[in-house]
N, C-alpha and C positions, 0 to 999 in steps of 0.2 A: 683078176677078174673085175675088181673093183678098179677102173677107169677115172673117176671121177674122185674116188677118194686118194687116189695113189697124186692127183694132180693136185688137189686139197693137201696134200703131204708137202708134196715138192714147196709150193707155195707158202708155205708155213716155214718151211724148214730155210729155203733161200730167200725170202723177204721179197720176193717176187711176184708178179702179176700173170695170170694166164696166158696173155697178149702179148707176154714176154719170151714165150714158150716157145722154140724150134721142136714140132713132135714130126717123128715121122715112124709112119704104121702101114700096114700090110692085111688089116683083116678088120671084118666087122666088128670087133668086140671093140677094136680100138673107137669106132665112129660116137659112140658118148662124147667123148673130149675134144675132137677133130673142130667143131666148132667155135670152141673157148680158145685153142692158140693160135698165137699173131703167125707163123708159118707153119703150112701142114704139108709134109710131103707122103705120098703113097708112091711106095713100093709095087712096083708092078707085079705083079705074078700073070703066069703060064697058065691059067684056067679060064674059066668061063670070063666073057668081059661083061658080064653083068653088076659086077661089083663096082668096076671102075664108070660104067656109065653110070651110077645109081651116085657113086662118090661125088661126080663131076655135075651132073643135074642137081645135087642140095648144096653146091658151094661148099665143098667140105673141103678140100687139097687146092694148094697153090701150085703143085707141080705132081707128076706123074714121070717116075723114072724110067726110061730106056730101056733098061738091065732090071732082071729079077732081083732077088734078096741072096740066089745063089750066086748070082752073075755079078758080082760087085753093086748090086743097086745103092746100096748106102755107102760107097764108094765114091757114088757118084752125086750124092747128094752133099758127101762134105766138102766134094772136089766144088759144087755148084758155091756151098755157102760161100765157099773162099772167093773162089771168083766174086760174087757180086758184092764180097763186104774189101775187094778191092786186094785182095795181099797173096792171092795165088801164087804171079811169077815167083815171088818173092818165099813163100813157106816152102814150093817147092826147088828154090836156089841154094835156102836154109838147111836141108836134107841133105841134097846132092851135096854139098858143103862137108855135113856134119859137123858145123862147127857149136861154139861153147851154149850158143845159146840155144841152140836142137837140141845139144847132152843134156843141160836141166831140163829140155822141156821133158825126152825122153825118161829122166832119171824119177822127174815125178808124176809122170804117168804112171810109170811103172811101178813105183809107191805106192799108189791108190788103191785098196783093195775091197773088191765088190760088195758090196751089204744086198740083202735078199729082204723082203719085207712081207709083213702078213698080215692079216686083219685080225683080232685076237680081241671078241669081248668091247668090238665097234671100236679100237682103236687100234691106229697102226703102229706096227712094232716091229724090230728088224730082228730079225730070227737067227 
């Protein structure tokens, strides 16, 4: 719930700047932070489009996905990064592939395991 301090975290923790931030979010509670990162993509949803014009009139998103959040939308948002950061044909050649250097990437993704975080006493702590 805490938006701004969870970004305050991130930033702290990876030595990084807000502007540096790919966020991409789906609901009002996210829109605190929506303005402090360098790309913001919303997730489209099926309801009212009062949300998405309220987004797009304060300049809060760079892009608005196609697809819902059920429909692949963040699908399509990684698919987008790759493209424009230029190595699409090429990550998805790497797959089709499966060669050595997909196995590590896969091997340490797969490594990675999720930490949960909580506010505890005004400071953040991963639970």
């Amino acid at each position: 719930m805490n938006k701004i301090g969870a970004l305050n975290h991130i930033k702290i923790t990876h030595n990084i700047q807000p502007d540096q931030v790919a966020f991409v979010f789906d609901d009002v509670l996210d829109l605190s932070i929506a303005s402090y990162c360098g790309l913001r993509f919303l997730i489209r949803r099926r309801t009212s489009p009062l949300f998405e014009i309220h987004v797009k009139e304060k300049g809060l998103c760079d892009y608005i996905s196609a697809n819902s959040g059920s429909q692949y939308g963040v699908r399509e948002v990684c698919e987008l990064v790759l493209g424009i950061s230029g190595v699409f044909s090429d990550v998805v050649d790497k797959r089709v592939e499966f060669d050595n250097k997909y196995h590590m990437y896969i091997s340490k993704r797969n490594s990675v395991s999720t930490a949960f975080y909580t506010k505890k006493d005004g400071i953040i702590v991963e639970q």
